[in-house]
C-alpha positions as CSV (number, residue, x, y, z in Angstrom):
1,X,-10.9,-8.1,-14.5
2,X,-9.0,-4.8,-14.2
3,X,-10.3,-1.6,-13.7
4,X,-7.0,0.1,-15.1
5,X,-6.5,3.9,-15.5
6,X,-3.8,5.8,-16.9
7,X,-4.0,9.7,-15.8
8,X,-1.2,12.5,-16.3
9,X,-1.2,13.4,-19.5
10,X,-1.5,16.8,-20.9
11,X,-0.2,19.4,-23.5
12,X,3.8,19.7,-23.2
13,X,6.2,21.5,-25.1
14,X,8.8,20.1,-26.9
15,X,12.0,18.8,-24.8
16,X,9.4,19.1,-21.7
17,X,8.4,16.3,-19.3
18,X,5.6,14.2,-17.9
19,X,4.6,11.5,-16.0
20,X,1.6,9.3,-16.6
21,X,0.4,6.9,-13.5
22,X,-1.5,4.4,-13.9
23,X,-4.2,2.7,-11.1
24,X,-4.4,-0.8,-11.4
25,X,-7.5,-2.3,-9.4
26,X,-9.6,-5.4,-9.6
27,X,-6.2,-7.7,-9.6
28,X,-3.1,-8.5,-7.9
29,X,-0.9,-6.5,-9.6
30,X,2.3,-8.4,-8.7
31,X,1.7,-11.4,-10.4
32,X,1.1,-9.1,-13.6
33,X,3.5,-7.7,-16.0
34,X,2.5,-4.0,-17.0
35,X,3.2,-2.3,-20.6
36,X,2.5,1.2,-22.1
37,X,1.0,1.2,-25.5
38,X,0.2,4.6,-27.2
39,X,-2.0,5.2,-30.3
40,X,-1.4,8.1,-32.8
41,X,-4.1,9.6,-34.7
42,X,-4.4,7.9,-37.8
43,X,-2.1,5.2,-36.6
44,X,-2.0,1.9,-35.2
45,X,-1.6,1.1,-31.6
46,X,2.0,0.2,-31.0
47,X,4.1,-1.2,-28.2
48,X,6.1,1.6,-25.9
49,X,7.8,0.4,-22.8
50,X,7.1,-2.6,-19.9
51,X,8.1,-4.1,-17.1
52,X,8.2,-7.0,-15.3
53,X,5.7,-8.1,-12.0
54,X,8.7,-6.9,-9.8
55,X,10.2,-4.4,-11.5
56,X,13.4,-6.2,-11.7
57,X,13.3,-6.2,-16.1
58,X,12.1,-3.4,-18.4
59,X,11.7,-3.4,-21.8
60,X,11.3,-0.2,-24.3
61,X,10.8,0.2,-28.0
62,X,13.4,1.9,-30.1
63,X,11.6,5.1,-30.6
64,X,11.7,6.0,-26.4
65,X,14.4,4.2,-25.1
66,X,17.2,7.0,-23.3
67,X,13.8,9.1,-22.8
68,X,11.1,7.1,-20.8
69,X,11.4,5.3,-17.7
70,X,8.6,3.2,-16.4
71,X,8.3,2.1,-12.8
72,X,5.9,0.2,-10.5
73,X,4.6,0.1,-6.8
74,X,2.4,-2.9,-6.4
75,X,1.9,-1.7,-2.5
76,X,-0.2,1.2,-4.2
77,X,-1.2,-0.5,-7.5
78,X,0.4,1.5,-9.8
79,X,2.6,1.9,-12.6
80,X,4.4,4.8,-13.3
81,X,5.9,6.2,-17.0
82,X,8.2,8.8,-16.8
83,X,8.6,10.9,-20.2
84,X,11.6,13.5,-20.9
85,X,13.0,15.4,-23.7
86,X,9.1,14.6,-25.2
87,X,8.6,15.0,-28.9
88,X,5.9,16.1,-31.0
89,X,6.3,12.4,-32.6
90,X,5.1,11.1,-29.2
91,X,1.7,13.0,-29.0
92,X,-0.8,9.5,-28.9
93,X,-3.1,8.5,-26.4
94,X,-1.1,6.3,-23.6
95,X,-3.2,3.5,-22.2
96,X,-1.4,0.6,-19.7
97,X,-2.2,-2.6,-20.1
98,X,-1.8,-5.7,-17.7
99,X,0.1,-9.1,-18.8
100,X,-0.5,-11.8,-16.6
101,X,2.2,-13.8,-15.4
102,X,5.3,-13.5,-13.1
103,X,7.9,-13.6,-16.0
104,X,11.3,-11.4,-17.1
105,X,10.1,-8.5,-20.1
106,X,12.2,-9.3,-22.5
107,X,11.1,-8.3,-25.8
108,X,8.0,-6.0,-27.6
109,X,4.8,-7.1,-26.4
110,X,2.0,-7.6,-29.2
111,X,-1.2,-6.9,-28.8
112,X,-2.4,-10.7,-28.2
113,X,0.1,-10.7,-24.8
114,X,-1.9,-7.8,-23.3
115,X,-5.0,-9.5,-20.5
116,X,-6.2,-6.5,-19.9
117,X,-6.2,-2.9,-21.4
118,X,-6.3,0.3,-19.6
119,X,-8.2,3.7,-20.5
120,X,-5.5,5.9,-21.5
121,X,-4.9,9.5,-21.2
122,X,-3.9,11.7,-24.3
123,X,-0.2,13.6,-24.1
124,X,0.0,16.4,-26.8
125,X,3.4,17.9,-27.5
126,X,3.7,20.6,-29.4
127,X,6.8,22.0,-31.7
């Protein structure tokens, strides 16, 4: 069971910057791949960046790659996603979400890969 948090967000301007964290506790985070989904009003959930248990292999969907940059600590139990040049497109709730297993990140994750989800935190951009 993880008790996972995601924390940072905020209200940004356009072409501004944040970073979201996100706790990880109630599991060893290291034998866990960790993604970043974000949900839009009105939209679907959908798959934004991950990374693998070491942070050796990252993965990011079309519509953030060149922009975001996730990272990881497991000595602190946390995952880290970095957000520049932010658009009003990206305003969503960001929630983390653990994948269990010590494999490469390779591809999109779906929904149905995800163990365990994280509360998110909203991240508001305006124009």
């Amino acid at each position: 069971m993880c008790s996972c948090r995601a924390s940072g967000g905020g209200l940004v301007q356009a072409g501004g910057s944040l970073r979201l964290s996100c706790a990880a506790s109630g599991l060893t985070l290291s034998n866990y791949a960790m993604g970043w989904f974000r949900q839009a009003p009105g939209k679907e959930r959908e798959f934004v960046a991950a990374i693998g248990w070491g942070g050796g292999t990252r993965f990011y969907s079309d519509s953030v790659k060149g922009r975001f940059t996730t990272s990881r600590d497991n000595a602190k139990d946390t995952v880290y996603l970095q957000m520049n040049s932010l658009k009003p497109e990206d305003t969503a709730v960001h929630s983390c979400a653990a994948r269990f297993g010590r494999t490469a990140v390779t591809g999109t994750w779906h929904h149905s890969d995800v163990n365990y989800w994280g509360e998110g935190t909203l991240v508001t951009v305006s124009s």
